[in-house]
C-alpha positions in Angstrom: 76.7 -91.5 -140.5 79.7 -90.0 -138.7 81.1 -87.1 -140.3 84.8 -86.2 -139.8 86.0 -82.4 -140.2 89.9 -81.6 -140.6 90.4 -78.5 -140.0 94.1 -76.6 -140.3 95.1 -72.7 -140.6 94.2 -72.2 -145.0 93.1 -75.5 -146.1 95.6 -75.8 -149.4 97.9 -78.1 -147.1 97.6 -80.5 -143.8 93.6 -80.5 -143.8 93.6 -81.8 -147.5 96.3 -84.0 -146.7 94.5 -85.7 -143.8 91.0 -85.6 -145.4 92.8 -87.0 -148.2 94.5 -90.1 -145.8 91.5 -90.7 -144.1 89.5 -91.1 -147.3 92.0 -93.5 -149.2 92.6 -95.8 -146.3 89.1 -95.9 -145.1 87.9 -99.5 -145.5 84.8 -100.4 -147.7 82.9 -101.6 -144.9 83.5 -98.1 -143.3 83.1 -96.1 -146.3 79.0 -95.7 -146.4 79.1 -94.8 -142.6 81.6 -92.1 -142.9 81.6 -88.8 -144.5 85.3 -86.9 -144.4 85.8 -83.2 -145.0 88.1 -80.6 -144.5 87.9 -76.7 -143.8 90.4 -74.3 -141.9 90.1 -71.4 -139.5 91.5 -68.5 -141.8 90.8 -70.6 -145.2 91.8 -69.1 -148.7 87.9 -69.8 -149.7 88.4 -71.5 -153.0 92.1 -71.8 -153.6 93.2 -75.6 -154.6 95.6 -77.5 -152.3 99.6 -76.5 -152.7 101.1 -77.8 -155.4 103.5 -79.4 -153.3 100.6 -81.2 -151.4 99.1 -82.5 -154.5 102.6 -83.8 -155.4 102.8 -85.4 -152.2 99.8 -87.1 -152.1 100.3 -88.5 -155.8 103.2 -90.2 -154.5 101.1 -92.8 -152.4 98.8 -92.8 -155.1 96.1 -90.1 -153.2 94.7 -87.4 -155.8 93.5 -84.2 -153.9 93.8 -82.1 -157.0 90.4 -81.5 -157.6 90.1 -80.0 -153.5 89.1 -76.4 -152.7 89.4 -74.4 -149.8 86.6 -73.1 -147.8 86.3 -71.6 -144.3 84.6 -73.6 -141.5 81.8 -71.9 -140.3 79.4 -72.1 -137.1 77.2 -74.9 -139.3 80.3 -76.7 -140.5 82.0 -77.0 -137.2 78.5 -77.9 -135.2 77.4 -80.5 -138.5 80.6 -82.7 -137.7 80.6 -85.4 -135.2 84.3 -86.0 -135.0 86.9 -82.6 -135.6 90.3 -83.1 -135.9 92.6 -80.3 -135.8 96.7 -79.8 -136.7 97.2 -78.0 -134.3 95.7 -76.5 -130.6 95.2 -73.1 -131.5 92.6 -74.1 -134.1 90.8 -76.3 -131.1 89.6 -73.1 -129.7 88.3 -71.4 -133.0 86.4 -75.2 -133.3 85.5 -74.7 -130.1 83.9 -71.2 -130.0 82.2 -72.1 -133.0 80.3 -75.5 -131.9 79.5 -73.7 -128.3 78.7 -75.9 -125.0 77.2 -78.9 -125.5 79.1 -80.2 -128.2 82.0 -83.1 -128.1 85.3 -81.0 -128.5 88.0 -81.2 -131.1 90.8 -83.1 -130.7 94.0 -83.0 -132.2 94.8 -85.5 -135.0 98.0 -86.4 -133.2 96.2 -88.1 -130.2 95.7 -90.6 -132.5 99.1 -91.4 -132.6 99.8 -93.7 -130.0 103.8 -94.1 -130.9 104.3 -90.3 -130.7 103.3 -87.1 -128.2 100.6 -85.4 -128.6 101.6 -82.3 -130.6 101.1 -79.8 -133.3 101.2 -80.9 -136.7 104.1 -78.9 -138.8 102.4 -76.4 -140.9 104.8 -77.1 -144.8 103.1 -73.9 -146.2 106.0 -72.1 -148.4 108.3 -75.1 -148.0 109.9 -77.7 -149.7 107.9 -80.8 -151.0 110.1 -82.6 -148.4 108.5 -80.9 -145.8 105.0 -81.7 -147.2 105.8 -85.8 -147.7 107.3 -85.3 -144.1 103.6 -84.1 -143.3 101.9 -86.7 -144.8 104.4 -89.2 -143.2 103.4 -87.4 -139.7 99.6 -87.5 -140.4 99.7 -91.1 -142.1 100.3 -93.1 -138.3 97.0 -91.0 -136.8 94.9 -91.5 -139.7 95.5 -95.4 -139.5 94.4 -95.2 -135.7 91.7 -92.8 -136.5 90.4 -95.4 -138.6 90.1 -97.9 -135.9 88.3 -95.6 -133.5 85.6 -95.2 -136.4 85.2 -98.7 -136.4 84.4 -98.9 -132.8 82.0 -96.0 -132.8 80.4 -97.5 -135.9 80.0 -100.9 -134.2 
């Protein structure tokens, strides 16, 4: 089993989003060897995902309505084999939680091949164009992401 962990600032937007992705587009043959969650560094522990994410998402036929927040933790972050993060100030919260030893987090967008590596837009208090602009961003790495999970899984 490989576990993913997204992990953004409040988990209501991006981390949803991408655990979201990841979870839709995963094949079947992939499905029973991957587990996807989400958490964030400074999550609002319980809170659903924006509205505006939810919104987004139902537009591609994705339903994150039913997500909640929660705050990754020392056991989160050291459970997961693969952590993605939106941007690089949460790689060193990841970091100082899963101590030396452990694989480091990456940032989702290195698994854009067609694009730099860079921070993924935080669309908190923005317009649901900025969210499906998001989800447009995070769609290309998640499609990539999948094919490194079939290579580790091989």
């Amino acid at each position: 089993m490989v576990r993913v962990l997204m992990v953004c600032t409040g988990n209501i937007c991006r981390s949803p989003m991408a655990e979201g992705l990841l979870k839709h587009y995963l094949p079947a043959d992939l499905k029973a060897g991957v587990q996807v969650s989400s958490a964030g560094t400074h999550a609002l522990h319980g809170h659903r995902a924006e509205s505006h994410a939810i919104s987004a998402m139902a537009e591609i036929g994705i339903d994150i309505q039913h997500h909640r927040a929660r705050q990754i933790t020392r056991k989160i972050a050291r459970e997961a084999d693969l952590v993605l993060t939106m941007e690089a100030g949460h790689i060193s919260v990841v970091k100082r939680l899963r101590g030396w030893g452990q694989d480091k987090p990456r940032l989702i967008s290195e698994f854009n091949s067609n694009s730099p590596t860079h921070d993924i837009e935080d669309p908190y208090g923005a317009s649901i164009e900025a969210y499906e602009t998001c989800m447009r961003t995070l769609r290309p790495c998640i499609k990539e992401i999948i094919l490194h999970l079939g290579t580790t899984l091989q």
